[in-house]
ZAMARGU-4260 file (C-alpha; in steps of 0.2 Angstrom, whole numbers, plus 5000, padded with zeros to 4 digits):
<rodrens>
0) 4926/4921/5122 | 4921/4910/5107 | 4928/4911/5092 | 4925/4926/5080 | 4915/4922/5063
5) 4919/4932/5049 | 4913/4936/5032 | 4920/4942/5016 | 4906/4952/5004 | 4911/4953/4988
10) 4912/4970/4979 | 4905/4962/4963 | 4889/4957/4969 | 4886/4961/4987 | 4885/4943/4993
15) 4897/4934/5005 | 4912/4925/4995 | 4922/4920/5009 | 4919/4914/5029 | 4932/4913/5042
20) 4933/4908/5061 | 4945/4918/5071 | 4953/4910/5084 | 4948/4907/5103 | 4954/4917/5115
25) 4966/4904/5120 | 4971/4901/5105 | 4975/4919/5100 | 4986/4921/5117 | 4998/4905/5114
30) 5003/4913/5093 | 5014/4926/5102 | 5021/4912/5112 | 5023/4900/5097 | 5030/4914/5085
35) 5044/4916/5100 | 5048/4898/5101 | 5050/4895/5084 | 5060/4912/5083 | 5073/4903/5095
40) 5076/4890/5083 | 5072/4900/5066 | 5084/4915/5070 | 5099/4904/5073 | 5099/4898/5054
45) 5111/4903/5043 | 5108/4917/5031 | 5112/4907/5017 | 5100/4894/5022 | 5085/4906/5024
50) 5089/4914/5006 | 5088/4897/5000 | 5071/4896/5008 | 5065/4912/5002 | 5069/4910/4983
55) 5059/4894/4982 | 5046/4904/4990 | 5046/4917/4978 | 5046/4904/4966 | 5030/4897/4970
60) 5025/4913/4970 | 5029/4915/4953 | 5022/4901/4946 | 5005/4902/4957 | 5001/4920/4952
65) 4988/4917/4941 | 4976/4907/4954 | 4982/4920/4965 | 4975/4934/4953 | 4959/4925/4953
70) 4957/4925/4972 | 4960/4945/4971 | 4946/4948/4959 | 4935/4937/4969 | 4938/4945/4986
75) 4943/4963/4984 | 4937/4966/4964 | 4953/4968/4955 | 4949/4969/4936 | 4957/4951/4931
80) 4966/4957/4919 | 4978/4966/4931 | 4978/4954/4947 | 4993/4946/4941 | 5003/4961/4937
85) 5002/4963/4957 | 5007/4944/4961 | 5023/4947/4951 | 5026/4965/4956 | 5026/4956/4975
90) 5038/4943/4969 | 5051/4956/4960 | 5051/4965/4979 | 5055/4950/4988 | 5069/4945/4975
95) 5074/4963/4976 | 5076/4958/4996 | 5085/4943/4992 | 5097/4951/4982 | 5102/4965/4993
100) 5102/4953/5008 | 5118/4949/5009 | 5126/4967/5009 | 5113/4973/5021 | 5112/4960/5036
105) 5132/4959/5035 | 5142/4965/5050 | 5146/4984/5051 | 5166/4986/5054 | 5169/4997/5065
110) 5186/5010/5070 | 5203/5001/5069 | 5214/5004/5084 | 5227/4989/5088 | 5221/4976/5101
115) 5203/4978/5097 | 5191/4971/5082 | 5175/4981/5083 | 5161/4979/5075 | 5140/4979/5074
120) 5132/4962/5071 | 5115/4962/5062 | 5102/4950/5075 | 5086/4945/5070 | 5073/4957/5079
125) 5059/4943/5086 | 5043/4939/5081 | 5035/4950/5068 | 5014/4956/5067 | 5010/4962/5050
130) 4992/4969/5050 | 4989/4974/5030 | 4979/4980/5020 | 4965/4974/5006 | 4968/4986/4993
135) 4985/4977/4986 | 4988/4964/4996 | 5002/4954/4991 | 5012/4971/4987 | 5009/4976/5006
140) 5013/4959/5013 | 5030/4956/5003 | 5037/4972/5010 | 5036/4965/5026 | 5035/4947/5026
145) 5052/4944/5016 | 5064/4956/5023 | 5059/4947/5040 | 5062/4929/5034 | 5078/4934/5025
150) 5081/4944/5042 | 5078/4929/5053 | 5063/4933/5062 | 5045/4926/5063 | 5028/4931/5057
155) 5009/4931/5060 | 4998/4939/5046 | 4984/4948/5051 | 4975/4950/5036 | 4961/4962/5033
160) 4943/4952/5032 | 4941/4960/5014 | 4957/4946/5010 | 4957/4933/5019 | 4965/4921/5006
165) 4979/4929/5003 | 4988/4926/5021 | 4983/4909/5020 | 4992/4907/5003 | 5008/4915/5007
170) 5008/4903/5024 | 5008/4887/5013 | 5020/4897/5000 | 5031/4898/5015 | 5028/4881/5021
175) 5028/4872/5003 | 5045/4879/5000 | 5051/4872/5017 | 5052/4887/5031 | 5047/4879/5048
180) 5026/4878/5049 | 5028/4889/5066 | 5038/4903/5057 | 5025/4910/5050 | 5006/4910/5057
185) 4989/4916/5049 | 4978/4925/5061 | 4960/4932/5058 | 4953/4943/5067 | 4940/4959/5063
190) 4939/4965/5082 | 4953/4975/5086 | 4946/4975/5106 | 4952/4955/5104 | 4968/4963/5095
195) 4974/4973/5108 | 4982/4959/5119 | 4991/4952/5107 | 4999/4970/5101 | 5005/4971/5119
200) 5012/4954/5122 | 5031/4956/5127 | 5036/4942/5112 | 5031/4955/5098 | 5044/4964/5093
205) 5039/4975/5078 | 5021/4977/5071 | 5020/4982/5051 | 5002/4992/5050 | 4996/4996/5033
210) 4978/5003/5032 | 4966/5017/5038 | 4974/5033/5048 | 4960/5028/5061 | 4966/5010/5062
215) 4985/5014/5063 | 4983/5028/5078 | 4973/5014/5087 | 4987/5002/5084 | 5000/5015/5089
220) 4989/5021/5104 | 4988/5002/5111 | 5008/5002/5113 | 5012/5019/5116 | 5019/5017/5134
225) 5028/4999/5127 | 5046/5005/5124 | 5050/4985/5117 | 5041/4986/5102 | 5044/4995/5087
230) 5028/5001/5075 | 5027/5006/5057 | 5013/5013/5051 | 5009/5016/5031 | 4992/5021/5032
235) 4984/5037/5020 | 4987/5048/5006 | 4982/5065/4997 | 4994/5064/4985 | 4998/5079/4972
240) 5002/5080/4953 | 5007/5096/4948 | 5008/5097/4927 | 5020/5113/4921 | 5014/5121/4905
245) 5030/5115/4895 | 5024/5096/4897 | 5017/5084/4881 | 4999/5087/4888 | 4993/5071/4879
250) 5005/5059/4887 | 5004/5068/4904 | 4986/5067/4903 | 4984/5047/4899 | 5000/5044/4914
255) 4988/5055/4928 | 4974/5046/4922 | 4980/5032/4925 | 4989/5037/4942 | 4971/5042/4946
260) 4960/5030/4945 | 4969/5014/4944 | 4961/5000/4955 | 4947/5011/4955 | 4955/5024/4964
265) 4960/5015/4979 | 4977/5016/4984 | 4986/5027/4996 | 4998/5032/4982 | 4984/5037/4970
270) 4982/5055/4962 | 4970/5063/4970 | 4974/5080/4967 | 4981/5088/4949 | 4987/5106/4948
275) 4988/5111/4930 | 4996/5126/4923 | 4985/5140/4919 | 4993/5141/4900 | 4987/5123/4898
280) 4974/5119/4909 | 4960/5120/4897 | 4971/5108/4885 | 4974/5097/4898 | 4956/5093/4904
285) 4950/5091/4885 | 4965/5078/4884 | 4957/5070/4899 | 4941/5068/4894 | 4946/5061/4877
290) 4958/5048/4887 | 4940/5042/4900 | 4929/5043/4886 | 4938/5026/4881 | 4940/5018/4899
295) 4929/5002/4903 | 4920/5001/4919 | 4911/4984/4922 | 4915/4965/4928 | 4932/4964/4935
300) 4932/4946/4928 | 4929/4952/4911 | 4946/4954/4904 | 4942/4970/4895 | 4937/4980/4911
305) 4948/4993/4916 | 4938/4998/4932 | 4931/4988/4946 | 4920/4990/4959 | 4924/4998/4976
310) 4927/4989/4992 | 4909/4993/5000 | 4893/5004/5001 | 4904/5013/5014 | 4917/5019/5002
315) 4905/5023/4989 | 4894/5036/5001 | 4912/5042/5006 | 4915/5046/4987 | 4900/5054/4984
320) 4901/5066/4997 | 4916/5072/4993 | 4910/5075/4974 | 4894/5082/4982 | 4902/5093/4991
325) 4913/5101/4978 | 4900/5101/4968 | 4890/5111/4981 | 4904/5123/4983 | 4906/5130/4964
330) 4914/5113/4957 | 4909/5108/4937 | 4907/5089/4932 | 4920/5091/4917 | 4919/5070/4915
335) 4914/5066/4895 | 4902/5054/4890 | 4905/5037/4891 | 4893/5022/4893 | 4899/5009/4905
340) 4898/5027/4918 | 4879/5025/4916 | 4875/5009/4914 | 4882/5000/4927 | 4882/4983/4933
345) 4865/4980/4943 | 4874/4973/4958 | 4890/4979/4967 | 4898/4993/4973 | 4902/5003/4955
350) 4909/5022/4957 | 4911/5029/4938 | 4925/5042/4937 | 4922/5058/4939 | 4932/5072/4933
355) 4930/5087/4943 | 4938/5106/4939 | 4936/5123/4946 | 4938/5116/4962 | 4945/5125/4978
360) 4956/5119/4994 | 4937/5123/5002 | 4931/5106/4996 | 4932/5092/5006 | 4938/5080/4988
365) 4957/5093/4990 | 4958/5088/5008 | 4953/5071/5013 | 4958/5055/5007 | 4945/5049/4994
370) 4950/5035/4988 | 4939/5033/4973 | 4941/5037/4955 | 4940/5055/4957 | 4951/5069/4947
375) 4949/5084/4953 | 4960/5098/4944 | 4966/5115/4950 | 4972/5127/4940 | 4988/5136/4944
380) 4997/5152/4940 | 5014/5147/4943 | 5026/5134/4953 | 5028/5143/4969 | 5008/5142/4968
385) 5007/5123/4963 | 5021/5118/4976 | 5011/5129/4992 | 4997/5119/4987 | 5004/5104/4985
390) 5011/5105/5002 | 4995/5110/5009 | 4990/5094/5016 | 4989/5084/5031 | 4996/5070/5021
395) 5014/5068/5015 | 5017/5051/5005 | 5021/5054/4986 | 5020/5068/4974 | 5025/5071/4956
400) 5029/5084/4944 | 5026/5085/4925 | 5038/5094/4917 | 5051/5091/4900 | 5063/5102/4909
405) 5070/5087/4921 | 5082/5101/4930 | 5067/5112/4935 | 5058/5097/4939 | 5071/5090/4953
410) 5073/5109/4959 | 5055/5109/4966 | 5055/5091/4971 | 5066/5097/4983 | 5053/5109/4991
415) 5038/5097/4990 | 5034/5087/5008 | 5035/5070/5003 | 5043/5053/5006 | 5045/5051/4988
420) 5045/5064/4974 | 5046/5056/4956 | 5047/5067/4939 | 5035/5063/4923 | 5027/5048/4932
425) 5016/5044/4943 | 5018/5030/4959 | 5028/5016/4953 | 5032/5001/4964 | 5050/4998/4963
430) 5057/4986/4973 | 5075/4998/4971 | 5064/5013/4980 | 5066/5016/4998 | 5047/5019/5003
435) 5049/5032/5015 | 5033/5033/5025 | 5044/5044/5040 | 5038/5061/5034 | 5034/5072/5047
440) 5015/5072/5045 | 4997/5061/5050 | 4999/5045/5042 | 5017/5042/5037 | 5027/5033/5050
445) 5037/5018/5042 | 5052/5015/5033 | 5048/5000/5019 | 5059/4993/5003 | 5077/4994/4996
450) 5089/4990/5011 | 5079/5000/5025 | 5067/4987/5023 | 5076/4974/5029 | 5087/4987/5043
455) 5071/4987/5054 | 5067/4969/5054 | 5086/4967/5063 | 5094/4975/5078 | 5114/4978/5081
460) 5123/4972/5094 | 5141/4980/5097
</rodrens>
């Protein structure tokens, strides 16, 4: 088969920015191969060797992340002014890795008992497929890419065609700081049919998948009679505030805004439904409204704009009928006045936040993933309301609860279903936080960050 072409379409402007050629198929079937023969040598390196290796990488990292930024706005339509919060987010991750890596891939002591010295030793896994996703791109690839270089295993990035720049990036970072050009491969691919061999090949070892639910259960449907592979999946999110009625409404209002609608929406950890006490409820949509009415939509390489485009035309039709339909079903458009939500650049894929009440777990916008700047808010009558709600969902990724009484807080943390729970904030990307994808629900099946992150990229050997 000849080699795939693919094109990157801005979301600014709607006109390509970017053209790839995937491989051949012969090309495609020897990176498996080549992943496993540079594992052989790669995976017998010291520890303290590939730390060495990693920290100049982060380093670079560092000191690139500007240019880095750039490429973010040009591909994907990241507001400039926040593309190199991401680039350094990514590096803090991987130095969080390199810290921890040490501890984590040390030898396990196990009982004492006189003539014997037991114990498990941590072994690099094998070759590594990471498929990830546009939305934050460095942030997804560091949670993988580091823990197995520190770990001792090799990698081919599969980027997603919307960011083809950024694998090819953190491949010279890797090869600039001097890891082995074979340790870590770029491939680019838009055809999963073409995938599918290479998900199957008997030299990968583990496959990182972060993207649509769709994608990951056709990724985990392509290996599901392989018993030597492992799969982590990070794919959707519907994720739930839930404001208490004792909470400073102003500051909770500016956080979940934010929460909402950063990146335009588009991020598996975004707010996409807000439960607001019935005492407050009508105070926190006012403070909501005052807080959009001084957002800025526009250019993402103006450094004033706070709101981007979306990724495509496909995303903004999915946005607008989810607001369509709440809006059909008894939902008000509660969103201020504000005048970059009207006039909107002439090109591109612009979505002005809309802030919905009055809505109902009947509308599509409290069920499905929207990822768009949407905020819809519910009104509750009490915590065992807001918590059944919140747990009414197919999704179980984060949550978070408003409340000054921090004891209360914790107390229904325990009872919401999701990886992680935090208290007066919404997602933050600490590199200290396990990311616990392993809930028991559609769409959260991985294990990323603090020292898990780094357990599945080994194995133990007794």
């Amino acid at each position: 088969m000849t080699a795939e072409t693919i094109t990157t379409i801005s979301p600014t402007t709607n006109t390509p920015v970017a053209i790839r050629h995937g491989p051949s198929d012969a090309e495609m079937e020897a990176m498996p191969t080549t992943a496993a023969s540079a594992f052989r040598s790669w995976s017998m390196t010291e520890l303290a060797e590939r730390q060495a290796l990693v920290k100049r990488a982060l380093q670079l990292l560092r000191e690139r992340q500007d240019a880095l930024a750039k490429t973010l706005t040009e591909e994907m339509g990241r507001p400039i002014a926040y593309g190199a919060k991401e680039v350094a987010t990514a590096a803090l991750r991987g130095e969080y890795m390199l810290r921890v890596s040490s501890e984590c891939l040390a030898d396990t002591p196990g009982d004492e008992e006189t003539g014997f010295r037991r114990y498990i030793r941590k072994t690099p896994l094998g070759p590594v497929l990471v498929l990830f996703a546009w939305n934050y791109p460095w942030l997804i690839l560091a949670n993988s890419l580091f823990p197995a270089l520190l770990a001792g295993d090799t990698v081919i990035l599969k980027p997603s065609p919307q960011t083809p720049s950024v694998a090819e990036q953190a491949q010279k970072l890797c090869v600039d700081a001097g890891v082995p050009k074979d340790v870590v491969q770029v491939l680019h691919c838009g055809d999963f049919d073409r995938l599918r061999p290479m998900l199957r090949h008997p030299s990968i070892k583990l496959i990182c998948f972060t993207g649509s639910v769709a994608g990951g259960l056709s990724v985990q449907q392509a290996v599901s009679d392989k018993v030597a592979v492992r799969v982590g999946l990070e794919l959707g999110g519907k994720d739930p505030a839930y404001v208490r009625s004792d909470v400073d409404v102003a500051w909770a209002a500016e956080e979940i805004v934010d929460g909402a609608i950063f990146n335009s929406g588009q991020s598996c950890c975004a707010l996409e439904r807000i439960y607001v006490d019935s005492k407050i409820h009508d105070q926190f949509v006012t403070a909501v409204q005052h807080i959009l009415e001084g957002y800025r939509l526009g250019d993402p390489a103006d450094s004033t704009t706070q709101i981007g485009p979306v990724v495509s035309k496909k995303a903004m039709d999915t946005i607008a009928s989810h607001v369509q339909d709440a809006l059909s079903k008894g939902a008000k458009d509660a969103t201020p006045a504000n005048d970059t939500f009207v006039n909107l650049p002439k090109d591109g894929n612009f979505v002005s936040p809309r802030l919905l009440i009055h809505v109902t777990h009947d509308m599509t916008v409290m069920k499905d993933e929207t990822f768009g700047p949407i905020i819809p808010v519910m009104k509750v009558s009490s915590d065992e309301e807001a918590i059944q709600l919140m747990n009414d969902s197919q999704f179980g990724l984060t949550a978070s609860i408003w409340t000054k009484d921090t004891h209360t807080g914790n107390r229904l943390a325990d009872g919401v279903d999701a990886g992680t729970v935090f208290i007066n904030r919404a997602d933050y990307p600490s590199p200290v936080r396990t990311f616990f994808n392993a809930f028991a629900r559609k769409a959260n099946l991985s294990r990323t960050l603090h020292g898990v992150g780094l357990k599945v990229q080994e194995k133990g050997k007794l």
